[in-house]
N, C-alpha and C positions, 0 to 999 in steps of 0.2 A: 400929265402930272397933276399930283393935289398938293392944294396945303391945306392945313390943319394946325387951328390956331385954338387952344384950351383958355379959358377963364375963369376966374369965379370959385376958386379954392382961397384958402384961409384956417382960422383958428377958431373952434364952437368947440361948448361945451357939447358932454354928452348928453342924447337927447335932443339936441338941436337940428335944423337943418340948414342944408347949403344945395345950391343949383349951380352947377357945374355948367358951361357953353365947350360948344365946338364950333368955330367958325371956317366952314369950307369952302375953298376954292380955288379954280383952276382949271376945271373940265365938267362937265354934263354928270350929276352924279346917281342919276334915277337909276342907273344896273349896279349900285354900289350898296354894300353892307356896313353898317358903321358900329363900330364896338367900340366898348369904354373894357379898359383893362386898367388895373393899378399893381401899385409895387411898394410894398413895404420895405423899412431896413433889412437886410439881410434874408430878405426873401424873394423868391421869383416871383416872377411877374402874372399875374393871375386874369383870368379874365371875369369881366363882372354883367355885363351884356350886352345887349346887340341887337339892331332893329336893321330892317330894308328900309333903304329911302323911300321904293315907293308905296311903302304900304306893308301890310302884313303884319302880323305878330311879333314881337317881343321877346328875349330870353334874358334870363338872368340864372346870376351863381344860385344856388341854394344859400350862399351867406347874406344875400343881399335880398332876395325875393321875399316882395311885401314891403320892403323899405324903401326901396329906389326905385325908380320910373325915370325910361328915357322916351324922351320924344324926340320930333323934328318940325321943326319950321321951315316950310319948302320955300317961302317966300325971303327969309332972313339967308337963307342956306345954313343951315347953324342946328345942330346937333344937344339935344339938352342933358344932362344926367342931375334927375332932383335926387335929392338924398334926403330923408328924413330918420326919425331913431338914432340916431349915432350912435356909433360905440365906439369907444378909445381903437379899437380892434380896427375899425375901418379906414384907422391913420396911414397915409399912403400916398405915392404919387400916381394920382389918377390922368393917365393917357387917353387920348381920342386916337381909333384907328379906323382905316376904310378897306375895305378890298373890294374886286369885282364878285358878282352875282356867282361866278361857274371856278372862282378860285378859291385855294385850299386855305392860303396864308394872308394876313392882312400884309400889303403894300405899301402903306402908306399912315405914318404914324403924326403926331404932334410934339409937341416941345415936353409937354406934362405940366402939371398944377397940384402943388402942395395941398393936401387936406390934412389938419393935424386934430385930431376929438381930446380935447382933456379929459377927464375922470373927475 
């Protein structure tokens, strides 16, 4: 099992930034991929990106590339999603997910943490 525990959401103007946490634990997570996905009102759930724990490259949406950077901190266990630029647009409940390396579907989600951008 994991848990996954999100932080660090709030209310900025646009144009501002926020740094989002994921704090994980509960099993060894170096064969594990960590995605950030959010969800607006009345929208599905979108995915925004996703790094290997141990390393490697980075993905993100095209809505978010160049704006957001996610990291890890192997030593905190803890998953980062910075956000800079804001735009009202990116208002949303932003989720931490994990899954294993060779699987399709993420397994393993978090509570979620408000981001809200004024205009």
């Amino acid at each position: 099992q994991v848990q996954l525990v999100e932080s660090g959401g709030g209310l900025v103007q646009a144009g501002g930034s926020l740094r989002l946490s994921c704090a994980a634990s509960g099993r060894t997570l170096s064969s594990f991929i960590m995605g950030w996905f959010r969800q607006a009102p009345g929208k599905e759930r979108e995915f925004v990106g996703s790094i290997s724990w141990s390393g490697g490259p980075s993905y993100y949406a095209n809505s978010v590339k160049g704006r957001f950077t996610i990291s890890i901190d192997n030593v905190k266990n803890t998953v980062y999603l910075q956000m800079n630029s804001l735009k009202p647009e990116d208002t949303a409940v932003y989720y931490c997910a994990a899954r294993g390396v060779i699987m399709a579907s993420y397994d393993y989600w978090g509570q979620g943490t408000q981001v809200t951008v004024s205009s």
